[in-house]
ROSE-4610 file (N, C-alpha, C; in Angstrom, 1 decimal, always signed):
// ROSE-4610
residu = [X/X/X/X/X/X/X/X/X/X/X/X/X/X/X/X/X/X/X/X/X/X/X/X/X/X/X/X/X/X/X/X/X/X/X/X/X/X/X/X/X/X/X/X/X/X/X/X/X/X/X/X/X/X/X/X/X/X/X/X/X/X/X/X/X/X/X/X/X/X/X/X/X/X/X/X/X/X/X/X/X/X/X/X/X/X/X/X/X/X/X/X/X/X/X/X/X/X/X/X/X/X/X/X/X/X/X/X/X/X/X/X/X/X/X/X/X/X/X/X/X/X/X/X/X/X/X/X/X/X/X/X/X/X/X/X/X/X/X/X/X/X/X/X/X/X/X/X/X/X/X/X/X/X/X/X/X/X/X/X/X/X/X/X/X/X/X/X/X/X/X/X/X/X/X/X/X/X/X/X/X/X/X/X/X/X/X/X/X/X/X/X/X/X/X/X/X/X/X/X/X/X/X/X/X/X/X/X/X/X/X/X/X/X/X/X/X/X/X/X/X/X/X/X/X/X/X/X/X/X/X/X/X/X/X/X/X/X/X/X/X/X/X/X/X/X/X/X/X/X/X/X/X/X/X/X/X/X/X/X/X/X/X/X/X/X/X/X/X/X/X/X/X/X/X/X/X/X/X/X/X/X/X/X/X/X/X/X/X/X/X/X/X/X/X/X/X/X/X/X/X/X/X/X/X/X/X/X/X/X/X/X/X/X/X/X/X/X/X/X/X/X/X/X/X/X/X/X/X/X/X/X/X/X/X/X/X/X/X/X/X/X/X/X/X/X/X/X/X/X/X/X/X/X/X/X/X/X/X/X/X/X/X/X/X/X/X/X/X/X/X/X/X/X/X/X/X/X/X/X/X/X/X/X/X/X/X/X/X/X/X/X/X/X/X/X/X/X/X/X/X/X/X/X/X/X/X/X/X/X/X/X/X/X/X/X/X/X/X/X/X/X/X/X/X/X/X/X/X/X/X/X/X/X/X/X/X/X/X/X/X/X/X/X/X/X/X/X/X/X/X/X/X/X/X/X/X/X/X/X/X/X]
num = [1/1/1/2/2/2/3/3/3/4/4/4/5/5/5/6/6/6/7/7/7/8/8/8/9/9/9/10/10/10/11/11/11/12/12/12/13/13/13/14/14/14/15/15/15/16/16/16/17/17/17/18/18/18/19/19/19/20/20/20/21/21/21/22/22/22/23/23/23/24/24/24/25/25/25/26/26/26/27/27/27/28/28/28/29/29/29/30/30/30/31/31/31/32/32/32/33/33/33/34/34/34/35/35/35/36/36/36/37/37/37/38/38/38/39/39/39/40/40/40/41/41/41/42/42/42/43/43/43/44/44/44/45/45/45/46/46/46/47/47/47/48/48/48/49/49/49/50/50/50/51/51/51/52/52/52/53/53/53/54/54/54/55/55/55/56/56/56/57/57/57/58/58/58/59/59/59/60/60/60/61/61/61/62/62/62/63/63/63/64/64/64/65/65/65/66/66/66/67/67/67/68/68/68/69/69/69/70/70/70/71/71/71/72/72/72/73/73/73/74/74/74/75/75/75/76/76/76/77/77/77/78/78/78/79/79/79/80/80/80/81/81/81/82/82/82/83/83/83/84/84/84/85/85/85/86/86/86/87/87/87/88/88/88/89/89/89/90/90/90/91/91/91/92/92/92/93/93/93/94/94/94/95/95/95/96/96/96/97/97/97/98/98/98/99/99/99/100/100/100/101/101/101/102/102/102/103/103/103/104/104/104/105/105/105/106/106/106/107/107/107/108/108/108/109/109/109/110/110/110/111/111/111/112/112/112/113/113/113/114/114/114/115/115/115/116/116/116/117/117/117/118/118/118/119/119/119/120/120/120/121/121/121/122/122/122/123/123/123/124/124/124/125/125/125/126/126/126/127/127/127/128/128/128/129/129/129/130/130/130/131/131/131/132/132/132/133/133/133/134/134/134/135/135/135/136/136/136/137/137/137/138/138/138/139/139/139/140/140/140/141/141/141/142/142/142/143/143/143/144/144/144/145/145/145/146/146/146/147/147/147/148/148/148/149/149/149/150/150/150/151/151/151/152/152/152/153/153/153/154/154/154]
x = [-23.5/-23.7/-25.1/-25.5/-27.5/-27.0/-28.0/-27.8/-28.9/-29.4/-30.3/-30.9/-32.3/-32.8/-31.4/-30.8/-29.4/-28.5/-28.8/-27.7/-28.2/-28.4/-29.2/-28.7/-27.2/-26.2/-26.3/-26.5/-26.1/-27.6/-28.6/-29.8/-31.0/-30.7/-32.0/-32.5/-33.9/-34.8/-35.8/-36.5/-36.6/-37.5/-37.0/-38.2/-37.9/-36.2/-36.0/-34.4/-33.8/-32.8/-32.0/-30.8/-30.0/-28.9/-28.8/-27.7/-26.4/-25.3/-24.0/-23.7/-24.1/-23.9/-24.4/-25.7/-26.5/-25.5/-24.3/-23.5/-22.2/-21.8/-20.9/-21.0/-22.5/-22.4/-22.1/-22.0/-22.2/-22.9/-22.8/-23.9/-24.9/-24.9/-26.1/-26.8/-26.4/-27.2/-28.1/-27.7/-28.6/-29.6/-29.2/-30.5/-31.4/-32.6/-33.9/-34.0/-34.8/-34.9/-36.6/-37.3/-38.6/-38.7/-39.3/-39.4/-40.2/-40.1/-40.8/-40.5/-40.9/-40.2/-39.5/-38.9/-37.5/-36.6/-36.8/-35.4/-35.6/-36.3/-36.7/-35.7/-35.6/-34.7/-33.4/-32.9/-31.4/-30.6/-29.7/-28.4/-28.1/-28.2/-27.5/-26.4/-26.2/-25.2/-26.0/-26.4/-26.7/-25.6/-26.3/-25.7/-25.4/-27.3/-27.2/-28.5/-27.8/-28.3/-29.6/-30.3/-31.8/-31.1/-31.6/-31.6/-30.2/-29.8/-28.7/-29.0/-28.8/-28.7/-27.6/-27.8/-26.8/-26.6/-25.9/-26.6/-25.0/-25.5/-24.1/-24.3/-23.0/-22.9/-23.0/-23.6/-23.0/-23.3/-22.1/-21.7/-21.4/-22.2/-21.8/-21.7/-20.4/-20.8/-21.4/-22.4/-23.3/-24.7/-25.2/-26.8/-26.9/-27.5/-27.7/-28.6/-28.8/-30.3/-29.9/-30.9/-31.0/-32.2/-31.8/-32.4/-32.8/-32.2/-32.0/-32.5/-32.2/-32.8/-31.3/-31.7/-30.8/-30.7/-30.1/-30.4/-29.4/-29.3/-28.2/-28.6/-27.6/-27.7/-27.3/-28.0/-27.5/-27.3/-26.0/-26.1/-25.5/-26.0/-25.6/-25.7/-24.5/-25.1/-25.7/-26.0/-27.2/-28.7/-28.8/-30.2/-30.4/-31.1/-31.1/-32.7/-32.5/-33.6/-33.7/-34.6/-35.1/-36.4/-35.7/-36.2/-37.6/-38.6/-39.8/-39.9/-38.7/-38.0/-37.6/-36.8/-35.8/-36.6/-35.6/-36.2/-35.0/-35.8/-34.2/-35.2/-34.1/-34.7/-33.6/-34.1/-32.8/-33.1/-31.6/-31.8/-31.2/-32.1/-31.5/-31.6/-30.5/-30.0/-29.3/-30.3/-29.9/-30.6/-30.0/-31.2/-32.6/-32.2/-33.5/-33.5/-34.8/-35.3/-36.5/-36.4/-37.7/-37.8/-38.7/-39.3/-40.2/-39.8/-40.8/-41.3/-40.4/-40.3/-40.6/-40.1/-40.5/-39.3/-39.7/-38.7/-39.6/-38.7/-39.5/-37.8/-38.4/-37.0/-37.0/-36.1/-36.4/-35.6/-36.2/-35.3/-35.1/-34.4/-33.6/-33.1/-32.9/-32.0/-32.2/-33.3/-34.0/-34.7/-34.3/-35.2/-36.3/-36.4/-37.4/-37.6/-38.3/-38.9/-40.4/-40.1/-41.1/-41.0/-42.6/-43.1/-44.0/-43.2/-43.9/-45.7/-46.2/-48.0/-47.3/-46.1/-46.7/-45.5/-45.0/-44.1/-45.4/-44.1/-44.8/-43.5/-43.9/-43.1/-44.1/-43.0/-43.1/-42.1/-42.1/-41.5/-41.4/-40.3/-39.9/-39.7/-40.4/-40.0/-39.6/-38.3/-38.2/-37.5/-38.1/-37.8/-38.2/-38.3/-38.8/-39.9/-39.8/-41.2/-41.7/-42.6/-43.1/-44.2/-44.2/-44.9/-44.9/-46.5/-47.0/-48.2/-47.3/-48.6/-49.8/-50.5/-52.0/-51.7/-51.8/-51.6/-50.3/-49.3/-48.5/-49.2/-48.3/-49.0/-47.5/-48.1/-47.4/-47.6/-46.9/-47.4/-46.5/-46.7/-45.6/-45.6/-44.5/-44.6/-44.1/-43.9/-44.0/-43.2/-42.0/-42.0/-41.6/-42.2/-42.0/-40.7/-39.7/-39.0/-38.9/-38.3/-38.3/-37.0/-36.7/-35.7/-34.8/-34.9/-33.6/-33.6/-34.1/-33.8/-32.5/-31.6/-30.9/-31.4/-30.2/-30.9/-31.0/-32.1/-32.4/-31.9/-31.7/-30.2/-30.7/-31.4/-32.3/-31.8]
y = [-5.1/-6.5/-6.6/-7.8/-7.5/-9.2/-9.4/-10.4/-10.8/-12.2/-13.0/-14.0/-14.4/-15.6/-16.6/-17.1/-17.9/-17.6/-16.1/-15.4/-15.9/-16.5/-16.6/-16.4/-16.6/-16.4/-14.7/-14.0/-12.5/-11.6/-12.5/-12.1/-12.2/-12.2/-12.3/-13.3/-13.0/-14.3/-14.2/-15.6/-15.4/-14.4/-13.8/-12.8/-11.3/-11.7/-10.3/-9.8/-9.0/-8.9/-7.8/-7.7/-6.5/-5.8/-4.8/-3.8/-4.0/-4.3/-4.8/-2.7/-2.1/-0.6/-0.7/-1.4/-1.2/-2.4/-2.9/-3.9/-2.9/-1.9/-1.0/-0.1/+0.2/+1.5/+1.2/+2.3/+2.0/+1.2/+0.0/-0.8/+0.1/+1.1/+1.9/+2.6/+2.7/+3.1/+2.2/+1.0/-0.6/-0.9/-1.0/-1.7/-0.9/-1.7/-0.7/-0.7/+0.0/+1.2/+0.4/-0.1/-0.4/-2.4/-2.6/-4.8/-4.7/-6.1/-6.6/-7.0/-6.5/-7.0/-6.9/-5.5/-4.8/-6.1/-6.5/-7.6/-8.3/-9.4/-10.5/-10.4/-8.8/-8.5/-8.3/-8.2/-7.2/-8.5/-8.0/-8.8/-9.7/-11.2/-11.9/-13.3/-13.3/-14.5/-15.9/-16.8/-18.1/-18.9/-19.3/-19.6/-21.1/-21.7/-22.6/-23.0/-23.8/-23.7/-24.9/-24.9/-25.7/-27.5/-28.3/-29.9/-29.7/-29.0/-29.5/-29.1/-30.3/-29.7/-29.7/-28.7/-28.2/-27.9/-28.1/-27.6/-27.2/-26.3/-25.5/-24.1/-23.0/-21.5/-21.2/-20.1/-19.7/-18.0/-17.3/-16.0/-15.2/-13.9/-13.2/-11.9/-11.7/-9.8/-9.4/-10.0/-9.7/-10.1/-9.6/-10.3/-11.7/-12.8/-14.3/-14.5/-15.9/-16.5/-17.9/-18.0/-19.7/-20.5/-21.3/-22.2/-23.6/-23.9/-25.5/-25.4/-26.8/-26.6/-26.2/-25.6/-25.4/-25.7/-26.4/-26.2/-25.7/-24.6/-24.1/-22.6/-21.5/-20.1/-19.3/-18.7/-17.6/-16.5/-15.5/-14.5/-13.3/-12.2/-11.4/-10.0/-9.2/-8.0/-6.8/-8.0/-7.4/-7.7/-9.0/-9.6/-10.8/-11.5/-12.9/-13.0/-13.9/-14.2/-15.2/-16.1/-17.7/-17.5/-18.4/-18.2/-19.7/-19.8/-19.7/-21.4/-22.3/-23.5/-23.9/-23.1/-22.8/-23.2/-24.1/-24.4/-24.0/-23.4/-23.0/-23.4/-24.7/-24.7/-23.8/-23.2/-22.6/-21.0/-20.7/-18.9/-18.2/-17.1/-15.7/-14.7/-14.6/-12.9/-12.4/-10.7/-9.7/-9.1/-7.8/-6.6/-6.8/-7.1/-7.3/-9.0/-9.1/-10.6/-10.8/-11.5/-11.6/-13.6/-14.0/-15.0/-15.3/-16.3/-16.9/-18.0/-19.2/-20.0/-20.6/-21.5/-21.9/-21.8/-21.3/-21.0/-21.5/-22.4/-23.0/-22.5/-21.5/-21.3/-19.7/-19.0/-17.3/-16.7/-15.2/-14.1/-12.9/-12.8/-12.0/-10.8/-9.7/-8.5/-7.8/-7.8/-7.3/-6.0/-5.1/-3.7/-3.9/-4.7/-5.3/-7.0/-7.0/-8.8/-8.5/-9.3/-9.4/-11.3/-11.5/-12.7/-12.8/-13.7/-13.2/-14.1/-14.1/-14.5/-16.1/-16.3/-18.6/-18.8/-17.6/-18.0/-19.0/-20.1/-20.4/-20.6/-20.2/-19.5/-19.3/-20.8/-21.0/-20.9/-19.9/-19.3/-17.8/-17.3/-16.3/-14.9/-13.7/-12.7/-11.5/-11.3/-9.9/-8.9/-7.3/-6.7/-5.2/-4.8/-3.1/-2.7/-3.6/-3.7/-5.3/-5.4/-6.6/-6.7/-7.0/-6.8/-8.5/-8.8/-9.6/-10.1/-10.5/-10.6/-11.6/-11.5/-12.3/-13.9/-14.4/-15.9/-16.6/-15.8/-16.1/-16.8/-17.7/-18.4/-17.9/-17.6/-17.5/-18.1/-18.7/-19.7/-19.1/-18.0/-17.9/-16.8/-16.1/-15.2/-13.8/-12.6/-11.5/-10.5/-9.9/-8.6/-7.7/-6.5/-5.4/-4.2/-4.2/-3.1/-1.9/-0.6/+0.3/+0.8/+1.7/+1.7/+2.1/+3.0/+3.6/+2.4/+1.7/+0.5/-0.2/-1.0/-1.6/-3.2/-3.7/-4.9/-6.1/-6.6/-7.4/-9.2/-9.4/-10.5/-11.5/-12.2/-13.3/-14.6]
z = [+46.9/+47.3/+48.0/+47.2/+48.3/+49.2/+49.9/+50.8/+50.9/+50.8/+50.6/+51.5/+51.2/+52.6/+52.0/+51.3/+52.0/+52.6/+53.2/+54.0/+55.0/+56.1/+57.1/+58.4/+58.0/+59.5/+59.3/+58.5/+58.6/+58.7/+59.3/+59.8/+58.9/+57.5/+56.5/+56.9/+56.3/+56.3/+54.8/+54.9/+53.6/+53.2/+51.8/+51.2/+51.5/+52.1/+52.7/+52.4/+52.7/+51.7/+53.3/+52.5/+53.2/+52.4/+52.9/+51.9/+52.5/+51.6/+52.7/+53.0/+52.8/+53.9/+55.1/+55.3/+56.4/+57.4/+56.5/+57.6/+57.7/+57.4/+57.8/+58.3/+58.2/+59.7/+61.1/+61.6/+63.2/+63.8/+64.7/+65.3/+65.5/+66.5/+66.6/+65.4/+64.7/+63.0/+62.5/+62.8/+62.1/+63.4/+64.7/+66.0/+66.0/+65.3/+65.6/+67.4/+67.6/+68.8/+69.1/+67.6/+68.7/+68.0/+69.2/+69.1/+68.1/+67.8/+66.9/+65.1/+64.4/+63.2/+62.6/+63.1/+63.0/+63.4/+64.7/+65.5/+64.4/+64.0/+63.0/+62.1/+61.8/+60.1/+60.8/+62.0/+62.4/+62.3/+61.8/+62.0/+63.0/+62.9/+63.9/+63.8/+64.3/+64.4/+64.8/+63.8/+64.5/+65.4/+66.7/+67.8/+67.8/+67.6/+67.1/+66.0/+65.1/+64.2/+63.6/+62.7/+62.9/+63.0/+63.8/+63.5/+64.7/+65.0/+66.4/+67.8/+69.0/+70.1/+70.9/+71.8/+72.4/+74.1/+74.8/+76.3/+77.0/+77.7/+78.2/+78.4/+78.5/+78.4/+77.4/+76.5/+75.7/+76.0/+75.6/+76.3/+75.0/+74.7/+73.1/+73.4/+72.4/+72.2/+71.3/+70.8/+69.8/+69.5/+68.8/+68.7/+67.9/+68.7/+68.1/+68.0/+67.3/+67.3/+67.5/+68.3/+68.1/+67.5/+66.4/+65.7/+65.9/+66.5/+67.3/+68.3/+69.4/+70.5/+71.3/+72.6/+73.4/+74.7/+75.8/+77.4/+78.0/+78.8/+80.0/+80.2/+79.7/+79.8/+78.4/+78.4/+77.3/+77.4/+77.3/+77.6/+76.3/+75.7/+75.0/+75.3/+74.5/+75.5/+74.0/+73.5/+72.1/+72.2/+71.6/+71.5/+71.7/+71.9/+71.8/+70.8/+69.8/+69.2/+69.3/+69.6/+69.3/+68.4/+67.1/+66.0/+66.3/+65.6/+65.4/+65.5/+64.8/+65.2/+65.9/+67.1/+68.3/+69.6/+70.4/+71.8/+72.8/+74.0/+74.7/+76.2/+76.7/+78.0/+79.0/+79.7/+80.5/+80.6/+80.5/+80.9/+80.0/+79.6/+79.0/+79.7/+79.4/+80.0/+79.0/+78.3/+77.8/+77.7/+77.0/+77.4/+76.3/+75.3/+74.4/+73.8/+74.2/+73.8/+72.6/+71.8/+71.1/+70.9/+71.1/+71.6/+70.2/+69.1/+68.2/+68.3/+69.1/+69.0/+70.6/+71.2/+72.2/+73.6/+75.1/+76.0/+77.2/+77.7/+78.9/+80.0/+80.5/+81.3/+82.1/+82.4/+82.8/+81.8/+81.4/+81.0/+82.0/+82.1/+83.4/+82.9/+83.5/+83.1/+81.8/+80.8/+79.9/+80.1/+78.9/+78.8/+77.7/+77.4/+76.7/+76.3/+76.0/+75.6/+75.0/+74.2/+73.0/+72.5/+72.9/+72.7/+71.3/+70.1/+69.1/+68.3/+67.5/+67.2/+67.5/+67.6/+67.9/+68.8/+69.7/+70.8/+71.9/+72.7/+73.6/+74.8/+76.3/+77.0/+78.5/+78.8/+80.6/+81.8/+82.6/+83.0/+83.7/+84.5/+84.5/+83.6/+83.8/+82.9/+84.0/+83.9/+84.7/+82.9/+83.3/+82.1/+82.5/+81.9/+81.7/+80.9/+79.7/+78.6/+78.4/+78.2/+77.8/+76.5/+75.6/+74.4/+74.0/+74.4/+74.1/+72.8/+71.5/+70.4/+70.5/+69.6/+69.6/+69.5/+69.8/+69.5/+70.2/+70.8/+72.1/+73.4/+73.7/+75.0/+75.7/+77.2/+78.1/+79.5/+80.0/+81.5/+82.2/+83.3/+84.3/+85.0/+85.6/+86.5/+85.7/+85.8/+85.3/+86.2/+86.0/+86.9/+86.0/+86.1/+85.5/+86.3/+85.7/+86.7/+86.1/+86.9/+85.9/+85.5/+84.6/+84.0/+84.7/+86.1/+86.8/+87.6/+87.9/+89.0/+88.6/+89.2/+89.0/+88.3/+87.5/+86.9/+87.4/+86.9/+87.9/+88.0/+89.5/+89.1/+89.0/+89.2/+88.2/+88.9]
C-alpha cells in the first residue's frame, strides 16, 4: 500500500509518498533523529485541520500538526508541527518543535526547535537546540539549556 499527498492526516505531503511498513515498525525505527525535513515527512496526526479555529488544551501521545489556527496550549510528547498555513497563539510544550508557519506565543521544555525558510515567531524559546533557516523571522527571547539540566518549566 503506498500513501499519498491525500493522505495528509498520516503525514504525507504533497509530492511525497510513504510505505505502509515504515507505519509498522517501531516508533523509534520511523523518528528521524535530525530537524528539519525529515519532521515535514514523519507521520502525524492533524490536530487541527486547514480553514478551522480552535482555542483550548489540547494534550497528545503522539506527533501532530496543526493546520488551522489555534489559541491556548499544546502539548505532545512527540512533535508538534505547525504547518506553513497554521497559526498557534499560545503555548507549546514538547520535546521537538518545527515551526513553518506562524507562532506568536512560548515553546517550553524542547530538545529541539526548528524554525522553518517562512516561519514567523514572537516569543519565548527555551530548548537544547535551536535551528534557525534563512528566511525565518524571529522576535523574542532565547534560552539555550543543556541537556543534563532539568526541563525547563516554562
Amino acid at each position: 500500500m503506498r500513501l499519498t499527498d491525500r493522505d495528509q492526516d498520516l503525514g504525507g505531503r504533497p509530492g511525497s509518498s510513504l510505505d505502509s511498513s515504515d507505519l509498522l515498525r517501531s516508533p523509534t525505527a520511523v523518528l528521524p533523529r535530525a530537524p528539519g525535513q525529515a519532521w515535514v515527512e514523519e507521520r502525524t496526526r492533524v490536530a487541527v485541520s486547514r480553514n478551522i479555529n480552535v482555542s483550548g488544551r489540547l494534550v497528545f501521545q503522539e506527533a501532530v500538526r496543526i493546520e488551522g489556527r489555534f489559541r491556548g496550549e499544546i502539548s505532545s510528547i512527540e512533535l508538534v508541527v505547525v504547518s506553513e498555513e497554521g497559526f498557534v497563539e499560545g503555548r507549546i510544550r514538547t520535546p521537538r518543535v518545527l515551526i513553518l508557519g506562524e507562532l506568536q506565543g512560548d515553546i517550553v521544555g524542547s530538545r529541539s526547535v526548528v524554525l522553518g525558510p517562512r516561519a514567523r515567531v514572537a516569543g519565548k524559546i527555551e530548548t537544547v537546540g535551536l535551528t534557525i533557516c534563512e528566511g525565518a523571522r524571529f522576535d523574542g527571547d532565547v534560552r539555550i539549556v543543556h541537556a543534563d539540566e532539568p526541563a525547563p518549566n516554562g
